[in-house]
Phi, psi and omega in degrees: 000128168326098200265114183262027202259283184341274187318330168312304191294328190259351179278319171303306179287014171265359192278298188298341197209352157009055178084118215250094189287324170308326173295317186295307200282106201245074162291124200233124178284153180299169150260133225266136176229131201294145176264142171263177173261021165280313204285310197312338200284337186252029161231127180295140192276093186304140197276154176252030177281173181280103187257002193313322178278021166300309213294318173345319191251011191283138169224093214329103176323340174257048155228352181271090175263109178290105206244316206202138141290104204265344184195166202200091180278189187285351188211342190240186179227116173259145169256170124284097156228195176233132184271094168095352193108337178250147215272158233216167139224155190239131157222132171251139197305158168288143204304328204280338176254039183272313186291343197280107189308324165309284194285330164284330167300302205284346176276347161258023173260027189237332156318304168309351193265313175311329215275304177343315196272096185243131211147121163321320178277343149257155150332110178291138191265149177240348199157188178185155215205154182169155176239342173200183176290328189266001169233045152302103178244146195255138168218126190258190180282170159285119187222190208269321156198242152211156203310339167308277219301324177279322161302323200282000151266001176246153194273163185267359186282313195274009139264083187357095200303336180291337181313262165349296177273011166275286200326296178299328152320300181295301167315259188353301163312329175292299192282004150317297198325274182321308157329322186260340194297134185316323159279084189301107206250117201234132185282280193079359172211071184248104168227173168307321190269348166248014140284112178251158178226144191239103176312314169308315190247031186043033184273125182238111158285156182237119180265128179271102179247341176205071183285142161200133166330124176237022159239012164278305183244037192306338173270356193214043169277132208290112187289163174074341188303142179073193214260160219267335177297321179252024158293133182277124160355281194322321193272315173312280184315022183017053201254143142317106154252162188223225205280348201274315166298354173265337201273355180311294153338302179300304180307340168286345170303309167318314179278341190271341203265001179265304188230004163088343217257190150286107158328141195059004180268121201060052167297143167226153175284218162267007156261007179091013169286158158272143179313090170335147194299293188281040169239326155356298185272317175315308186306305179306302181281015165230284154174012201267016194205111154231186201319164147262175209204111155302130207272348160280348164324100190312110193323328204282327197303294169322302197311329195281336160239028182268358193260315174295321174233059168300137168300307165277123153317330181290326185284357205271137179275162176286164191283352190258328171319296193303285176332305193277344166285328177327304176308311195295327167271354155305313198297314194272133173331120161316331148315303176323312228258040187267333156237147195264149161175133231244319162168157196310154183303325176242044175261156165266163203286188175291157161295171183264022154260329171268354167275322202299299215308012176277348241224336194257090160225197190280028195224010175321317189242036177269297184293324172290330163291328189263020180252117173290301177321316199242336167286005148327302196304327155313352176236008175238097175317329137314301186293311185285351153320323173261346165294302191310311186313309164322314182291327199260312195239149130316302188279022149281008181305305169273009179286338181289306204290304167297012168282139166287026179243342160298347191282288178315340186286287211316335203262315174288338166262022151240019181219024164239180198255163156241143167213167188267351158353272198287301190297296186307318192287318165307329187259037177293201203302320189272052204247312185293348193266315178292338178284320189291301208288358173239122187009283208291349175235005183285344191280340179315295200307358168248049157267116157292010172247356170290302199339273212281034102325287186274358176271329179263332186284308179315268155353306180229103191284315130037263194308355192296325163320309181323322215241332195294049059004334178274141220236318180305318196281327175263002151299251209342322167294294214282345158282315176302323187289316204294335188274325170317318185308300166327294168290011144211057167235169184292185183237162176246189208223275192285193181250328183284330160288347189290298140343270172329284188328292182294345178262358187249013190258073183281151159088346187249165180243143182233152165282143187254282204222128149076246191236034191243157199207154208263139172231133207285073216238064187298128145261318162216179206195120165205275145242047147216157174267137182248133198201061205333152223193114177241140183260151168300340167268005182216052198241065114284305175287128191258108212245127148208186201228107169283079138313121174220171177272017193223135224253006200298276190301336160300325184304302185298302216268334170294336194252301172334313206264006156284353200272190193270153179347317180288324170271338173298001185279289179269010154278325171257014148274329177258348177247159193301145162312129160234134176254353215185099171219160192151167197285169166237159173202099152298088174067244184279338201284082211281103171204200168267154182250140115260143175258097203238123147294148185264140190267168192283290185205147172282183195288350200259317165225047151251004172323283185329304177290317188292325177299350184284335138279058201315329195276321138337329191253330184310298183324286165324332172261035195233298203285355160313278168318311188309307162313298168309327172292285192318319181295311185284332141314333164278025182079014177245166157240149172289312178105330199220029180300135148198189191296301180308005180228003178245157185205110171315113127224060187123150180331293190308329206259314222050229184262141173241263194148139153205162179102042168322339209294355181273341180325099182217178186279155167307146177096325183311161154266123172311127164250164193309108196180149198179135142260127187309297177302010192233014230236093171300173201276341177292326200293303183314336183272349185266315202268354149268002149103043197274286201252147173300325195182170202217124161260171210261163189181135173328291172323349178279301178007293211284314177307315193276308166338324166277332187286319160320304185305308179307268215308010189269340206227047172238138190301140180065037184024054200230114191270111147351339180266338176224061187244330173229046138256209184240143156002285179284333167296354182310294188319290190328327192246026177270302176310326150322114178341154157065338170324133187196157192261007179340289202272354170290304197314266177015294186285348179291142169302021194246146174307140181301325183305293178290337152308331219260348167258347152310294187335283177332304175299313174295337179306000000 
């Protein structure tokens, strides 16, 4: 039977004493063994680049299952593999550029560039990974295959010409993106084979495969770069280029998604030969010779890419020019779409500050509501303060372009139509009753000049640029929109349907809690859900969000973040980071958030390595105890340690507690709840209905902290006393008279000193 006065007793001094590490820790330096130069000639030469600005994005190499090799370039290798359970594409330098400091240097300056570029329309980035320099792996979304191979397999009758003007629409739209981003980003290989597609949902992404910054480096972009059928004049003639050579390119796309083919392919000279490469590039770089065009091609398509591939570059209209006539003939009758216009013929396009402020009109926060990613942002009154700046002045254009809350505005105007809808439907008939039933917003109503504000905004929505000058008018929105959003997504019964629902809606976003928005990323689901989040002023930081239907750990972190300065101090050292808690009301669905920072891996599968290590492991157990003394100082208990609740995140940071829900103060009456192997023998005769009822108490702590303790140091963390029962049998044989860890303690890897306070805690 469990003596919990003994354990109480061994916890403080175990508090105190926190184990005797030293006596355990036998750190033995390698011993240095001389190389000849036979052997040094067969070890590969690890590169010195500097990966440090990585680490933001690093992702543990035991979560990278690698499965197949899907394509293969003049420099990288793509794999199929899985991050987590979800499928990936990995891409690596070739074993022959691994060791090359130069080649690891520009990958890794094109991951930094890729982590930047965020936007529906490129390959999405997830991370990136390593263990040394020469297994740098970039790992993106998974996508099904890329747009050659789906034209070079579809008959050409058999692809929907609307298809065909999504596909084109969807690039253009990726190289808006890039174009305008403050680090003005030139693609440089935009073909058909760096177009991907995803067949179920028709997602056509653009892979940033040799992207570069062109105001960093502007003299010395690399003549010949990309593939030679879709090089823009400009690029043969090793002449200065810019953004006008991706849009070349594109028009050679235009002709593939027009006849399936390859450019020039089966071209002939005048004896009937095939056309040699360099009378190709001679044709192109004298202007006598472009793409082909299937004579059923819809005339405005040719002009739009005979417009693309103008010989002088300055005339070539910009991807956002493109993108938005696209829409505009999607939108339109087929009668309608018979001519293009873009802009008089020799004027040159806008700079790219002067292409966004085209994107900026009175009809902006129109188009930011009806984006779940950007309407939060309607309520952050700063930001829309500079938006305004924008409506007034052009040149605040770049003060602007580098805020990261710009990366979704960019994305959502340029790729949504605007109305007046979403708004109207938030200010309906009930807007005065929906403003009084929410906090935040009921104290508006007693301004009668707010009133006849939102009386005028109701009546003409028309009028609404006028009043966001009011810091009220976009809290109001952005409460109102949330109930719209609701009211038209479906409802859910469970969490688990709520779940089901959000993992299978891949690419899209809902607003979660304050400007953080939920995204359709399940990392796991059990009877809470963990779900990745992202914020717009932080999208770099890497955020997920626990939903559950039970309100216990917001509560613990709302009474935590109210103690005084100090302690909260030794709460976000020792327990996981939280930004953001509170009820929710996820699409339709009512439940709790936490918003947390995400850890590398928890403690259940960094085992393997911390046994492998004593001073890793000691270390880990140390920042453990520490972390339990802190719970208790602050009058709680944690309720549930165990390895899966302790979490790496990172050198700096270490080990943290996470899994609050269980938390409770001392003296409480316990509820039914319990991980069976860390489960003390009073909790078990209470979670077998032995006993009426269980009071809360520094021991449980302590009994599951030691059992934590068995598996850090017994091999594969597999305790001997229920190694040959089942599962569901544990409580039982926990409950039993006389249970004791008798043959785990023995076997543990530990000093008699230190079995002998293990005991004392298991007692």
């Amino acid at each position: 039977m469990g003596n919990k006065v003994t354990r109480n007793v061994a916890a403080k001094a175990a508090d105190d004493e926190a184990f005797d590490v030293k006596e355990d820790v036998n750190i033995k330096r390698p011993k240095t063994h001389r190389l000849d130069a036979m052997q040094y000639e067969y070890l590969p030469t690890i590169p010195t680049v500097d990966l440090h600005a990585l680490e933001l994005f690093q992702l543990r190499v035991g979560d990278i299952g690698i499965m197949e090799l899907v394509a293969r370039g003049t420099s990288m290798n793509v794999f199929a593999a899985t991050f987590c359970a979800t499928a990936v594409a990995v891409k690596q330098l070739l074993p022959g550029k691994q060791s090359h400091d130069r080649a690891t240097e520009k990958f890794v300056q094109r991951i930094q560039l890729h982590s930047t570029a965020m936007s529906p329309f490129i390959v999405s980035f997830v991370g990136v990974a390593w263990t040394t320099p020469l297994d740098l792996m970039l790992v993106t979304e998974l996508m099904d295959g890329d747009l050659r191979t789906f034209l070079e397999t579809s008959p050409l009758n058999a692809v929907d010409w609307n298809l065909k003007f999504k596909y084109a629409c969807d690039i253009a739209s990726a190289l808006a993106y890039l174009h305008m981003l403050r680090l003005r980003i030139i693609h440089r290989d935009i073909k058909s084979r760096k177009v991907l597609v995803r067949a179920a949902s028709l997602e056509c992404k653009l892979d940033l495969g040799m992207l570069h910054e062109i105001e960093y480096d502007i003299e010395t972009l690399t003549a010949g770069i990309g593939a030679v059928r879709w090089m823009a004049p400009e690029v043969f003639l090793d002449t200065h280029y810019d953004t006008c050579a991706d849009m070349y390119s594109f028009g050679v796309v235009l002709s593939e998604l027009a006849t399936h083919r390859i450019p020039y392919e089966g071209l002939t000279n005048t004896r009937g030969a095939p056309m040699r490469f360099l009378a190709i590039v001679n044709g192109v770089v004298n202007g006598t010779l472009k793409p082909e065009f299937t004579p059923d091609t819809p005339p405005w398509f040719v002009e739009l890419a005979m417009k693309c591939l103008a010989l002088e570059p300055k005339i070539r209209p910009t991807a956002m020019q493109v993108a938005n006539l696209i829409k505009q003939k999607m939108a339109q009758p087929c009668e309608e779409t018979n001519n293009v216009s873009l802009q008089p013929p020799n004027t040159p396009p806008s700079n790219p500050a002067t292409a966004m402020t085209q994107l900026f009109d009175d009809q902006i926060f129109f188009k930011l509501a009806q984006c779940p990613a950007t309407m939060p942002l309607l309520g952050d009154f700063e930001f829309v303060t500079k938006l305004q700046a924008i409506l007034n002045s052009v040149d605040k254009v770049p003060d602007l372009v580098n805020d990261p809350r710009m990366t979704p505005v960019l994305v959502a105007l340029a790729s949504t139509q605007p109305s007046t809808d979403t708004i109207a439907k938030a200010l309906g008939p009930d807007m005065i009753s929906n403003i009084a039933s929410k906090p935040r917003t009921i104290q508006f109503l007693t301004d009668p000049e707010f009133i006849i504000k939102l009386t005028s905004v109701q009546q003409d929505v028309s009028k609404l640029p006028l009043y966001m000058d009011d810091w009220r008018m976009g809290t109001v929105l952005t409460e109102l929109l949330r109930d719209v959003l609701a009211l038209d997504s479906p409802t859910f019964d469970t969490l688990k349907d709520l779940t089901a629902y959000i993992g299978q809606e891949k690419g899209k976003q809902w607003p979660l809690i304050n400007n953080f928005v939920l995204c359709a990323d399940i990392i796991s689901a059990s009877n809470h859900t963990i779900v990745r989040v992202e914020h717009p002023r932080k999208r770099h930081q890497v955020w997920v969000a626990k939903l559950s239907d039970q309100r216990h750990e917001v509560d613990f972190f709302d009474a935590v973040y109210k103690l005084g300065p100090d302690d909260v101090a030794r709460a976000t050292r020792h327990f996981v980071q939280c930004e953001e808690w509170g009820e929710v009301k996820v699409l339709s669905y009512k439940c709790f958030a936490v918003v947390m920072e995400r850890g590398l891996a928890n403690c259940a599968e960094r085992l393997p390595l911390l046994q492998v290590n004593d001073f890793l492991r000691f270390s880990c157990l140390k920042e453990v105890l520490d972390a339990i003394r802190v719970v208790h100082e602050l009058g709680y208990i944690h309720g549930d340690i165990k390895l899966e609740n302790i979490v790496y995140f990172g050198d700096e940071a270490g080990y943290k507690l996470i899994g609050f829900d269980n938390s409770a103060r001392p003296g409480d009456l316990w509820t039914k709840h319990c991980t069976e192997v860390y489960c003390p023998p009073e909790m078990a005769k209470f979670m077998l209905g032995h006993t009426d009822d269980l009071i809360v108490s520094h021991a449980i702590d302590v009994w599951c902290a030691a059992v934590l303790v068995l598996k850090l140091f017994v091999h594969q963390g597999h305790l001997l006393e229920f190694m040959a029962i089942n599962n569901e049998d544990i409580l039982n044989e926990i409950a039993k008279p006389g249970f004791s860890f008798r043959a785990s303690i023995a076997a543990a890897d530990l000093s008699e000193r230190n079995k002998e306070w293990l005991a004392k805690c298991l007692d």
